[in-house]
N, C-alpha and C positions, 0 to 999 in steps of 0.2 A: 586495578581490577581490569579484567580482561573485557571486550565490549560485548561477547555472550556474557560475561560474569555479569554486567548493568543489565543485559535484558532479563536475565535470571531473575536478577535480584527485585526489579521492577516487578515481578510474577507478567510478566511479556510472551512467557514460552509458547503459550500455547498463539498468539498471535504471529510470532516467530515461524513455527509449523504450519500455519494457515498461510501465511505469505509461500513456503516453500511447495505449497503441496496444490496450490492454483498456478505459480510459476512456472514449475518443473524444471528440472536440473538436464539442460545440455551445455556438451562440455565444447560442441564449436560451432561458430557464430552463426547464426541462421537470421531470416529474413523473418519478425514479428508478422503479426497478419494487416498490420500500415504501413510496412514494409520500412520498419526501421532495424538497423543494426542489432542483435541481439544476441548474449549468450549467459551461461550458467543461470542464475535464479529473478532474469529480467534485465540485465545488467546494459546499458547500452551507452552509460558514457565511453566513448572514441574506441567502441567499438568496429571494428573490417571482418566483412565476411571470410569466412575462414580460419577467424582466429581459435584457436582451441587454449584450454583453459583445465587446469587440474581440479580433483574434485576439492581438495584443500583450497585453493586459492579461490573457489567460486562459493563456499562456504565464508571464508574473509569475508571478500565483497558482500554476500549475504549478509551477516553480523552488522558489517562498514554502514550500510546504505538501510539497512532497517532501524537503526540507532539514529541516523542522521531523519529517518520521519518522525521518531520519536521524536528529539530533541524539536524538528518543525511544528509538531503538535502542542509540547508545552511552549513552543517561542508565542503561540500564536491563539491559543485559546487562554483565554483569560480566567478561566473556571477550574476548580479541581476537577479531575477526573477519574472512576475508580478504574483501575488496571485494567481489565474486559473492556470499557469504552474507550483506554487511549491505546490499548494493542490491535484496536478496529478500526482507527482513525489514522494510526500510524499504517496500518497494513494498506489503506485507502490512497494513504499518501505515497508510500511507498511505488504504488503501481500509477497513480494517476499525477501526483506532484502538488505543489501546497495550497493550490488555489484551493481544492475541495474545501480545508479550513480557513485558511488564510485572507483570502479575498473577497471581502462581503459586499462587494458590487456587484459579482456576479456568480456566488452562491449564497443559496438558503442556508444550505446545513453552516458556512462559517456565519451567518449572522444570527440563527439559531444559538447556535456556542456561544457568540457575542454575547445573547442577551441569558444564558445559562439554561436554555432549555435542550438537554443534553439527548433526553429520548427522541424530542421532537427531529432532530441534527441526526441519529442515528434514522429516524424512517426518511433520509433523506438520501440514504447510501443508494440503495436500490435504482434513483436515477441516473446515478453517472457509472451506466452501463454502457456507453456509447462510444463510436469511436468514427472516426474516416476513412473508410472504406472503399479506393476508388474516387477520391472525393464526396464520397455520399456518407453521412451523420446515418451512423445504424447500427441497432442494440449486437454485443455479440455473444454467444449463450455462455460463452467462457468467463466473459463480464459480469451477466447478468448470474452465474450461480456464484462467483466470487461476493458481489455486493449485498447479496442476499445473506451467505455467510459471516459476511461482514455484520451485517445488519440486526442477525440473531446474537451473534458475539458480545456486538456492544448492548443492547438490551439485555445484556445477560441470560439468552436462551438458549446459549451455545455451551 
């Protein structure tokens, strides 16, 4: 099965579209606003300014790298999860990397997961809205209406 065919089948779609549609799809490489490498739906492993990119193959990558927060999600929450909380948590991951769940030294929402309280982990999205900016830690509105949607998804109010 194809690795849209697993997020399908996961019912992920609509988290899949939520990741693409905060991203946005360009097809050559631009400068994130932390001034990292970046191009089609976020994508910045060994990415070079410049690079231009098919809308096929940024679509891949898409699929590639949403599957692979999935699969960080179940590696790393010990709890089941219904489809709407892990297409939220994966989309979380997706953009920010696995500490959000992962690392319960220095997240709530992962030791929230840890200890099964799922909602609570979910009103937890909302603060990692932040980013370095300049060196300076500061919420950015791009963040902050992502994690929000985040946040209504997994509560299932999305």
């Amino acid at each position: 099965m194809s690795v849209k065919g697993r997020i399908a089948a996961l019912g992920l779609g609509s988290a899949l579209a939520l990741v693409g549609s905060f991203e946005g799809l360009r097809h050559v490489a631009y400068l994130d606003p932390v001034a990292v490498p970046t191009v089609c739906y976020g994508h910045t492993a060994g990415v070079e300014l410049g690079q231009t990119y098919t809308t096929a193959q940024c679509e891949e990558l898409l699929g590639e790298e949403f599957w692979q927060a999935v699969m960080t999600v179940h590696r790393c929450v010990p709890v089941p999860l219904a489809p709407h909380e892990l297409g939220a948590f994966a989309s979380a991951v997706y953009n920010l990397g696995p500490r959000l769940v992962c690392d319960t030294g220095s997240s709530t929402a992962a030791r929230m997961l840890k200890a099964g309280d799922v909602a609570g982990a979910c009103n937890q999205l909302p603060r990692w809205d932040k980013a370095r900016v300049g060196g300076v830690l500061m919420p950015l509105p791009g963040l902050t209406r992502r994690r929000e949607a985040e946040r209504r998804m997994c509560l299932g109010q999305a």
